[in-house]
Structure formats: structure tokens, C-alpha cells
C-alpha positions as CSV (number, residue, x, y, z in Angstrom):
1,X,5.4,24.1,48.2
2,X,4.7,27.5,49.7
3,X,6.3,28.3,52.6
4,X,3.0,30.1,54.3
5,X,1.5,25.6,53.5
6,X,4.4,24.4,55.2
7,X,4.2,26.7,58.5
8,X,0.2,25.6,58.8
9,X,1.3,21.6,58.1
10,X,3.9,22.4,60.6
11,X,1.7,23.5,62.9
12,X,-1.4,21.4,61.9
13,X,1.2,18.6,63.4
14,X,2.3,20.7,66.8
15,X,-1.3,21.1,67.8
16,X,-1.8,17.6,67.2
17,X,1.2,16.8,69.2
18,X,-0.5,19.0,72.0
19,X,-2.8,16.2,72.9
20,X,-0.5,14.0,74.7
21,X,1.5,16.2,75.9
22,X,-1.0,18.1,78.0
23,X,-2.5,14.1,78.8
24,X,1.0,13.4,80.6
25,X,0.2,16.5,83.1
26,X,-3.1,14.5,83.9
27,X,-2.8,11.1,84.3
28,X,0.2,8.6,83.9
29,X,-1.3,6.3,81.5
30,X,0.6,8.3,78.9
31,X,4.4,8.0,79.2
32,X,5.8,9.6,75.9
33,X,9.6,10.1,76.0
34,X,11.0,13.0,74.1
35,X,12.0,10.4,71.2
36,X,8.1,9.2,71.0
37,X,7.1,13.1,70.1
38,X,10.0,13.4,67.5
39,X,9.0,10.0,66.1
40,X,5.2,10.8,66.1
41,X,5.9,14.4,64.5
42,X,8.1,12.7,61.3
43,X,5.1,10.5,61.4
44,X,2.3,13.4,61.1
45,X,4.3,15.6,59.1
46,X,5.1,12.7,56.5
47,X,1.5,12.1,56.1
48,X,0.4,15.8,55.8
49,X,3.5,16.2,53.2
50,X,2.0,12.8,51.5
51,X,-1.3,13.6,51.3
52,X,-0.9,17.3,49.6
53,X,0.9,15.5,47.1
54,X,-1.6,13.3,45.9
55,X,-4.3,16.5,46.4
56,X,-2.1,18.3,43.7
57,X,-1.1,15.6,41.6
58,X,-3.9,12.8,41.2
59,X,-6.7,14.7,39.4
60,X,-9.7,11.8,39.6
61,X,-11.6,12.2,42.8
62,X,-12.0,8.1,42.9
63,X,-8.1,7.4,43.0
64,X,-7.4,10.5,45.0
65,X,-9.9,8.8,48.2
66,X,-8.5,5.6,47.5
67,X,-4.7,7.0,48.0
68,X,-5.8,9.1,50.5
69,X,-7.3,6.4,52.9
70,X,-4.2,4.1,51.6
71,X,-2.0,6.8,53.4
72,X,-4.3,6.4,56.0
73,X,-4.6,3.3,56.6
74,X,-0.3,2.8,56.1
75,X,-0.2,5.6,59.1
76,X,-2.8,4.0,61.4
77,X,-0.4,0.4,61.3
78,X,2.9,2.1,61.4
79,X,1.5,3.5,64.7
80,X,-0.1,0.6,65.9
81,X,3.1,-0.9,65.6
82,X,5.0,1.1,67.4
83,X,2.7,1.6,70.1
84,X,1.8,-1.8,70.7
85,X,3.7,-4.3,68.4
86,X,0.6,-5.6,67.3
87,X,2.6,-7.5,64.4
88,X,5.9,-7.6,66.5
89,X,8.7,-6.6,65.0
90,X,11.7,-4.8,66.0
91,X,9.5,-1.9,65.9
92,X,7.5,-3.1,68.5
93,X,6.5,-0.8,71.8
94,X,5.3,-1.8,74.4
């Protein structure tokens, strides 16, 4: 992958990452530690890294939304999950 993709991913996931940060200065409902930003980032960057993948390699538009939302969808529980423990494992927050 081109470095000059990487730096936009990279910082496609930083602005992103913006959001609750600037959300702490405001109220206290959000209460990230350090750890929750590094975990979040691997989180974003893995599914920006995953979905280019499957943009480059899976040529059929039909399989491509289907793997896409799949991603999606995988993201959207892993975070659930560690934000509230809505299955509650180990994972679980709080």
C-alpha cells in the first residue's frame, strides 16, 4: 500500500479520534483513558486497513457491500462490547 494511503488512513482515524477527545473538555459523560484512544485507534485503523483490502481485491460490487457491511457490522459489536458489555465477556466495559 502506498505510503501517501496510509498517512490519509492514519489520519482519517486521528480526526475521528478528535471527537471524544474534544467531548472530555465539555462534559464528563465521556471518561476515555489513554488506553480507550489506543484501543479505539487499533480498532479504526483495522477496519480502514480491512476494508481497502476487500476494495482492491473483491471485484463483484454485490460481495464487496456484503463484506463491507460484514466489517461493519463485526466493528459496531466489538465496540459495543467493550463500551458496554452488551454480551459480557471479559471484554466487557462498563
Amino acid at each position: 500500500m502506498p505510503s501517501k494511503l496510509l498517512f490519509q488512513r492514519t489520519l482519517m482515524v486521528l480526526s475521528l479520534l478528535l471527537i471524544p477527545l474534544v467531548a472530555m473538555q465539555f462534559t464528563d459523560q465521556v471518561d476515555w483513558s489513554f488506553g480507550d484512544f489506543l484501543v479505539m485507534a487499533g480498532l479504526l485503523f483495522s477496519l480502514t486497513m480491512a476494508v481497502a483490502v476487500v476494495r482492491q481485491k473483491v471485484r463483484e460490487k454485490t460481495q464487496r457491500i456484503g463484506l463491507i457491511a460484514l466489517l461493519l457490522l463485526i466493528f459496531l459489536l466489538i465496540w459495543a462490547e467493550l463500551a458496554v458489555g452488551i454480551f459480557g465477556t471479559f471484554l466487557a466495559g462498563s
